[in-house]
N, C-alpha and C positions, 0 to 999 in steps of 0.2 A: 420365595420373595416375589409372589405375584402382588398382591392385592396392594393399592395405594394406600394405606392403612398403617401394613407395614413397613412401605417403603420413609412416608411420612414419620412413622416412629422412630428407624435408625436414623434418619438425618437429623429430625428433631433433639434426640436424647446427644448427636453425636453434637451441635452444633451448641444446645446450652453447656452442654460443658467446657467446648472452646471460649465461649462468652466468658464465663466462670475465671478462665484463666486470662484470657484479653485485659477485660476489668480489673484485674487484681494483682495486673503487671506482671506476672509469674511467666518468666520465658523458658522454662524447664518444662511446666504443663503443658501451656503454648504449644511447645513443640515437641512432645510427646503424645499429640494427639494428629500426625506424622508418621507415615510408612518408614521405614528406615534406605527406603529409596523413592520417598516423596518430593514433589517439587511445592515449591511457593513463588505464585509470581502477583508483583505488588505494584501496582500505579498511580502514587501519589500519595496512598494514604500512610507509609510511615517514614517518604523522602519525597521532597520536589524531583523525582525522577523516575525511571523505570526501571526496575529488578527485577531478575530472574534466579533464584535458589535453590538449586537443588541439594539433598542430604539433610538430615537433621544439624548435622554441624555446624552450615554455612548458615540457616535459617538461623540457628543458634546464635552465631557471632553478629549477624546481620542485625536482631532484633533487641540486640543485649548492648550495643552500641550505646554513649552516652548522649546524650541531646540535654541541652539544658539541667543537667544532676539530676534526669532521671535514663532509666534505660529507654531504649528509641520504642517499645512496647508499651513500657507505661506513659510516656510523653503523649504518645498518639492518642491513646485512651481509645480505643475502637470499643464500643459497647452497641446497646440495643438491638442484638441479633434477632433479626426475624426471618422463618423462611419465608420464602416465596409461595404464599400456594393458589395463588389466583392468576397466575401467568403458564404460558407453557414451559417454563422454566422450571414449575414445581418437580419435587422429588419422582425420580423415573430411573429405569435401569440405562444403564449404557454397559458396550460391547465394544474393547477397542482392541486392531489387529494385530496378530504378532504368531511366534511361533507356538504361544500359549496364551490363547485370548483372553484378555480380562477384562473382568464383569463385574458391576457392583452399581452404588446408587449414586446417581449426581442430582443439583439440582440449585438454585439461586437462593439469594437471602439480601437482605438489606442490613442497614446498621450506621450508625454515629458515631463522628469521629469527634475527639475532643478538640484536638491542638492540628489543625487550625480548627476551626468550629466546620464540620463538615456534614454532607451525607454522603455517603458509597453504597456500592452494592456489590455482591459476592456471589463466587461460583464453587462448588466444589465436586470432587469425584470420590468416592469411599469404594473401599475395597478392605475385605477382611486382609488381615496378619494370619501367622501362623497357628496364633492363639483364639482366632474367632472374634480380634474386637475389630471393631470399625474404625478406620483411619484414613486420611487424605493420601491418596494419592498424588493429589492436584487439590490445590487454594489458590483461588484468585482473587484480591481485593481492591475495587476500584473505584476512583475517588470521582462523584456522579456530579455533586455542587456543594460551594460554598457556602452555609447559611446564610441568609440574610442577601446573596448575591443570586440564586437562583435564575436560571433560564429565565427571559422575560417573557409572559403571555399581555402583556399589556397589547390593550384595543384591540384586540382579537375580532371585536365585532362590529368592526368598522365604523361608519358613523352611526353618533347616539344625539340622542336631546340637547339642546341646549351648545351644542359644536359649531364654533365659529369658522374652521378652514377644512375644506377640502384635503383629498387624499393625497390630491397634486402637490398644494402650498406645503401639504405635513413632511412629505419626500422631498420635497425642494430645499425647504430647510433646515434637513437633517444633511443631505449632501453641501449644504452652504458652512455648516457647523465642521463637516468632516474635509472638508477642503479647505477650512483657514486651521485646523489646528488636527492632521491626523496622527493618532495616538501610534496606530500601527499599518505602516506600508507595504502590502501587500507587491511583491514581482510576479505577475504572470499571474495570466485570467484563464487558465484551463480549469477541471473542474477543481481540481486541490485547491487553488486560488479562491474559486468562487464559493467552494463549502465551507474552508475555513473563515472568508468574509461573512458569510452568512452564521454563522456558528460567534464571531464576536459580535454582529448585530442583539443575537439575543440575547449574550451578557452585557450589554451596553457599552463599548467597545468603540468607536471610534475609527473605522479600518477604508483606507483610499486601496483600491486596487489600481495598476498601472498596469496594460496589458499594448505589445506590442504593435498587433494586429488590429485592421481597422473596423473588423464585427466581433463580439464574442463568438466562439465556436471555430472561428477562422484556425485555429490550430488542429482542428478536425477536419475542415470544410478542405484543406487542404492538402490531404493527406490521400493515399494511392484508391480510386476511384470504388474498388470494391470491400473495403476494408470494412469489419462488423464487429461489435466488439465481442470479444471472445470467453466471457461471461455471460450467464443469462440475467437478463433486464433486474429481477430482484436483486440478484447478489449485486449488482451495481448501480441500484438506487441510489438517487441522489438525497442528501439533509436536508429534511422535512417536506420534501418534494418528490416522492416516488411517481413513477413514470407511470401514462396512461394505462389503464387494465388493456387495451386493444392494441400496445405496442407489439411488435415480434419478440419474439424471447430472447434472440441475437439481435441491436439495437445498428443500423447501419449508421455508417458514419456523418450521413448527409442530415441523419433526423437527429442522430446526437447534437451537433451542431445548432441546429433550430430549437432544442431541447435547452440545450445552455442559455441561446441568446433569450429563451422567456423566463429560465430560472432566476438570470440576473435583475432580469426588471420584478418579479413576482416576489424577490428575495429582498427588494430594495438596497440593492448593490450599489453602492457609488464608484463606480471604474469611469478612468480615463484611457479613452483609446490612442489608437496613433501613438502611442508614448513609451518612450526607453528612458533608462537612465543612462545621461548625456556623461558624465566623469564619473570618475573613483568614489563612491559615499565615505564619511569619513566621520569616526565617531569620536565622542568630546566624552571621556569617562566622568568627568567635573561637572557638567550637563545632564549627562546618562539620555544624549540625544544623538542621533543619525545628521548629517546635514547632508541631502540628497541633493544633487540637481536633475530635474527629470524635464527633457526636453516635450513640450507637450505640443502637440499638433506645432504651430509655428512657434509657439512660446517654449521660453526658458522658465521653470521655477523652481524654487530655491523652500524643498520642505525641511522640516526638520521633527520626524518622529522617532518614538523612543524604542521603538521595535522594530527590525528587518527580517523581513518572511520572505523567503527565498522558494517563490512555488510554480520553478522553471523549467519542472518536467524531468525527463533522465536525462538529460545532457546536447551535448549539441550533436550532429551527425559526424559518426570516424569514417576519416574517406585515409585508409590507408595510402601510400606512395610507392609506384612500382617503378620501376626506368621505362621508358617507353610511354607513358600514357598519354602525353600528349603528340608522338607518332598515330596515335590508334585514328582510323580513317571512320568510324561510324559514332553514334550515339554512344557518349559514357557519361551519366549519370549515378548519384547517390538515390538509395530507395525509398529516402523521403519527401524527394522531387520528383517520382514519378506520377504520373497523371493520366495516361492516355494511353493503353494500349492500342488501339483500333488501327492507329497512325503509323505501327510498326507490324502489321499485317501482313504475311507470306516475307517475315523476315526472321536472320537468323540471330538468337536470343541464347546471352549466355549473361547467367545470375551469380553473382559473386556472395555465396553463403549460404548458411543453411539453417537458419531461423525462420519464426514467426512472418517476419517480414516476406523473406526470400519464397517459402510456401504460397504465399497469398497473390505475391506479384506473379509465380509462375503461372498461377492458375489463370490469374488476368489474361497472362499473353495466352494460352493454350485456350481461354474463350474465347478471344479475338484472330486465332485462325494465323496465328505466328507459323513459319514453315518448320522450325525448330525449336527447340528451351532445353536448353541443360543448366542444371543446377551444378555450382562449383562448390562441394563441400572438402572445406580444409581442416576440422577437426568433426568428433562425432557428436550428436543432435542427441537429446533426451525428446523422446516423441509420445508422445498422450492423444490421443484419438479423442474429439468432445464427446462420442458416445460414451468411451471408458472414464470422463471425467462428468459424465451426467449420472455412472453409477456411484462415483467417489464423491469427488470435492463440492460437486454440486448437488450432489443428493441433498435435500433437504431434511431434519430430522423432522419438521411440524411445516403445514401449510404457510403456503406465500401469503395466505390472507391477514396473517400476524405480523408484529411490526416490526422490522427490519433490523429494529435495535434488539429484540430479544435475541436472533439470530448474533446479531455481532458481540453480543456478553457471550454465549456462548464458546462461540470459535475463539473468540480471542481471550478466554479463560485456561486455555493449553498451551501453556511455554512450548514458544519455536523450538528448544532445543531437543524439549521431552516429543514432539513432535517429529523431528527430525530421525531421533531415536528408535522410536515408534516405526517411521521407514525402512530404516536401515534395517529392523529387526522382522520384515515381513510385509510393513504395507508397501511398499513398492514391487513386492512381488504379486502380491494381490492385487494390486492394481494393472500389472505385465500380463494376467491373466486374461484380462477383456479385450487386448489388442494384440495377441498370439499371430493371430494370421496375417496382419497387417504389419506388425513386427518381421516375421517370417520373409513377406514380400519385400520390405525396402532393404530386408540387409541382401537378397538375391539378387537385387536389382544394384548393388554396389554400396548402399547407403549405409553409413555404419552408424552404430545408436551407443550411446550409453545411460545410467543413472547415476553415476559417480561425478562427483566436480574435480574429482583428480581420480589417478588409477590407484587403487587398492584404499581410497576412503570412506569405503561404505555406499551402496546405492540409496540414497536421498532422495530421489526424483526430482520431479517437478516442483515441489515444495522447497526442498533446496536451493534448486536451483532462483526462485522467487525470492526469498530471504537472504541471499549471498551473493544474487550476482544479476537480480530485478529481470529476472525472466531471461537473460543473453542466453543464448546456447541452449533455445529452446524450439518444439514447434509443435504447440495446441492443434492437433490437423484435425483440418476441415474441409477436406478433400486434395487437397495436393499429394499426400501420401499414395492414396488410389491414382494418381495419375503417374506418378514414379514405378508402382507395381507395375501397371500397365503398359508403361513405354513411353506415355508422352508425354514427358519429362525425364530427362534421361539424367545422371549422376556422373559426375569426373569425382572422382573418390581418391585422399590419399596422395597427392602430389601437392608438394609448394608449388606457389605463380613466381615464376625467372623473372619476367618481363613483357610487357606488351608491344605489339606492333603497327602498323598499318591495318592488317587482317584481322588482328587479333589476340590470343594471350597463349604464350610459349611456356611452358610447365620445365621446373628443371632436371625431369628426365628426360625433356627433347621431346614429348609430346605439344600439340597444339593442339586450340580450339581457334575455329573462323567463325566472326562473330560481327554481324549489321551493329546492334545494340549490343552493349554491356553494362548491365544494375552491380553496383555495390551495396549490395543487401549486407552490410558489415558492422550495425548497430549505431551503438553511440559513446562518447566519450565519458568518461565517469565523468558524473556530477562536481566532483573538487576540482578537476583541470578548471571547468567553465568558472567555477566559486575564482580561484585565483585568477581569472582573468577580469573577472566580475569587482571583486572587493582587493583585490594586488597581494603583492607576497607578505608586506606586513600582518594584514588580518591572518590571512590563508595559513600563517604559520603558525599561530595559535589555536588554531583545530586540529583536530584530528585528523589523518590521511585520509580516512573514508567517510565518505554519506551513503546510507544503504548499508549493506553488509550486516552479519553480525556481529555484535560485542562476545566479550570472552562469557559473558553469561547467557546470550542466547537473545540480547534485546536490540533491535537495529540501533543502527551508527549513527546519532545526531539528527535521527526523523522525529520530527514533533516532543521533541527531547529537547535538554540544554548542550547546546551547540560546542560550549567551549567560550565563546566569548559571549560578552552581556549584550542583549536584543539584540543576539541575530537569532534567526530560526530557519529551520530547514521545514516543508513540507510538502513532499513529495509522493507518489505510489497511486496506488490501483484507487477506484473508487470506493473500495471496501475498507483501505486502508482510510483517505480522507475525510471521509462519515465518522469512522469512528475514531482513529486520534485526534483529529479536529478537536473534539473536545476538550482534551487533556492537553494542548498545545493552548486553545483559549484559558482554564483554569489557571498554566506557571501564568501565563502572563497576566491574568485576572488579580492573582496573590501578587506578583510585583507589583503593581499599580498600586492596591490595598498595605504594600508595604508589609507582609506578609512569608516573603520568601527571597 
């Protein structure tokens, strides 16, 4: 199965015959063209939501579902299968890990949806049966645009002949347009905020962003002095704005920052700065309106749109409560007010955790020449070394020179859960393999590690942990770990904190640390506390407990999904996340507006 010829043939012969069966409503065929431990995962095109299937049975009942007197297969009408063969998506082998690796061909396709009148495009992964025929391991079908509603490329070419107004008067009064009447009010100008405002600019979309802070980026610009993000610059491209080819591949936070504040002007973003929302929003179902009041610079005003985007980041800071702490005689701060090590210079540094966070600040103070730092870890760290995640997650399978959206059909054509699976059953040992000795060092050093999110439920890693619990209990190292091996950073391992003192923080086996500073590098509160204090216990009890997390089929909990209640929307996650559900977050609402869903 070298030559692209053939790889082209089995996708082709395997792909019209699914067509065959798609069009002809047949969900027996359908789903006989399915491993008998195949997954199917589906986004939009045959529910306003997202699904994740595994088995032929559940694909079965899933697709055999009534919709309007016919089955949810033939309602949808998905036809026009074409593959892909002019993208790097076309038909190629893949290789994926386990304790029996399996091999076969994947590759993209497009196609039309009937009901609603759509375009999608598709991914899939074939692998022989035991009989020698070709069948899906993995189907992804994803809903791309609404005919007739498509992405807008209008005036692309700036000014032309015959143009009566400037670039300025055109932007001027689109934000005059979008400040007396917005469709959808965006919370929070970080980048999820500004890609998915930019993301409904192009469907025509109507979107006021309100953003706390008095610059864009200020939610960066303000965060612990050395922080990078922990992605390489591709995999965290911004929507329709990839970042300069001369940037560093780790993006530091200061440039992030200046990044955003030109993406928002270049994106033609209308944000209001300085501004919170001042009371409770409060929805009129009779209406199918929000009535916000959003204090803005010194003004009160009084919006009322039909959509609430909740794009407020992971939560507010958890500053646990110990007895003592306000006895404690030196610096005790949370680690998202840190700022300044230099100022705590030939003092002694004790770090409350052992995350992402906690890693990054230690390293701060041991740049700046701190007399001490010890790390306080109270449960165990899943730890990934960015070299060992430059041979995994970040490998690429085609050049950065392609466009970011092929990458993202790709990745996000593998259900989280067959993913997850997939760990359990060997990629997380393969991946344990590239960080042996560095593994080795921190547990000598006292540091304890795991890959489990509970004991005996399988090693998940890092991926797990990002789908269940948005990265907490984690540490991407970037050198902090070499500094733990090496001594300078030292580990209190395995004790609960009793309580704090004057000096410092007494453990309840009667041990102490003495400590000038103390960081609560202790994360953040889930998402739904902030929501319930945000929108009050009436809304808050019509959702669901979690935002984030997974659902029982493997799809997050109310991100860029339906919420539970009518126009609210959660959008939150990594840059990778925002690029690409942005879309499917503008579509539900595209199709409500259209009266469609």
């Amino acid at each position: 199965m070298d030559s692209s010829s053939e790889l082209h043939a089995i996708s082709a012969d395997w792909l019209k015959r699914l067509e065959i069966a798609s069009s002809s409503g047949d969900v027996m065929s359908f789903v006989g063209h399915f491993l008998s431990d195949g997954w199917f995962r589906d986004l939009l095109c045959f529910s306003w939501n997202f699904r994740t299937l595994s088995g032929p049975e559940n694909i079965h009942r899933f697709l055999s579902e009534v919709v309007d007197g016919k089955s949810r297969l033939e309602y949808s009408g998905l036809r026009d299968f074409k593959l892909d063969d002019h993208t790097v998506n076309a038909p190629s082998p893949f290789k994926l890990p386990g304790p029996q690796v399996i091999e076969g061909v994947q590759g993209a396709f497009t196609f039309s949806i009937t009901n609603p009148p759509a375009l999608g495009r598709g991914f899939f992964r074939l692998t022989q049966d035991i009989d020698g025929k070709w069948k899906a391991l993995t189907l992804f079908t994803n809903m791309q645009d609404l005919v007739g509603y498509e992405e807008s490329s209008t005036d692309r070419q700036g000014l032309y002949e015959g143009r009566k107004t400037t670039w300025e008067e055109d932007v001027d009064a689109k934000f005059r347009a979008i400040e007396a009447d917005p469709t959808v009010l965006i919370v929070g100008g970080g980048q999820s905020g500004l890609t998915f405002a930019a993301r409904l600019g192009r469907l025509g979309i109507r979107a006021l962003v309100i953003e706390k802070n008095a610059r864009v980026g200020d939610s960066w610009r303000q965060r612990y002095p050395n922080l990078t993000l922990h992605t390489p610059a591709y995999l965290s491209s911004m929507l329709y704005n990839p970042y300069p080819t001369n940037f560093p591949k780790y993006i530091p936070k200061g440039k992030i920052a200046h990044f955003l504040e030109s993406y928002a002007v270049n994106q033609e973003l209308c944000i209001w700065l300085s501004s919170i929302v001042g009371s409770t929003p409060v929805y009129d179902s009779s209406s199918a309106r929000w009535t916000v009041e959003v204090q803005h610079g010194d003004q009160k005003v009084i919006l009322n749109p039909k959509h609430l985007v909740l794009a407020t980041g992971s939560g507010r800071p958890r500053i646990p409560s110990w007895n003592g702490m306000d006895d404690f005689g030196g610096a005790l701060y949370h680690s998202d007010f840190h700022t300044d090590a230099e100022q705590f210079r030939d003092k002694r540094i004790v770090v409350v955790g052992a995350g992402n966070a906690s890693g990054d600040i230690c390293q701060d103070f041991v740049a700046h020449g701190a007399a001490e730092v010890t790390m306080v870890q109270r449960c165990a760290t899943c730890v990934v070394s960015s070299s060992a995640m430059e041979e995994t997650y970040f490998k690429l399978p085609f050049s950065d020179n392609h466009p970011i959206e092929e990458l993202d059909l790709r990745m996000n054509s593998l259900p989280s859960a067959f993913l997850l699976q997939l760990m359990k059953s060997g990629g997380t040992q393969h991946m344990k393999m590239f960080d042996k000795e560095l593994h080795d060092g921190l547990r000598k050093a006292g540091f304890n590690l795991t890959w489990e999110l509970s004991p005996g439920s399988g090693e998940v890693g890092l991926a797990g942990f990002l789908f269940c619990r948005l990265t907490a209990g984690t540490m991407l190292d970037v050198g902090c770990g070499k500094l733990i091996v090496e001594g300078k950073v030292k580990v209190k391992q395995g004790q609960d904190i009793s309580h704090f003192d004057k000096d410092g923080i007494e453990f309840k086996d009667g041990s102490k640390l003495s400590a000038d500073v103390i960081v609560l590098a202790t994360g953040n509160e889930p998402v739904m506390k902030a929501t319930r204090a945000f929108l009050g216990d009436n809304i808050a009890e019509q959702l669901p407990p979690e935002v984030w997390g997974l659902d029982s089929e493997g799809e997050l909990n109310q991100t860029y999904r339906p919420s539970g209640h009518p126009g609210l929307w959660f959008a939150i996650g990594s840059f990778e996340f925002s690029r690409f559900f942005s879309k499917h977050l503008g579509l539900q609402i595209l199709a409500r507006e259209l009266g469609i869903a």
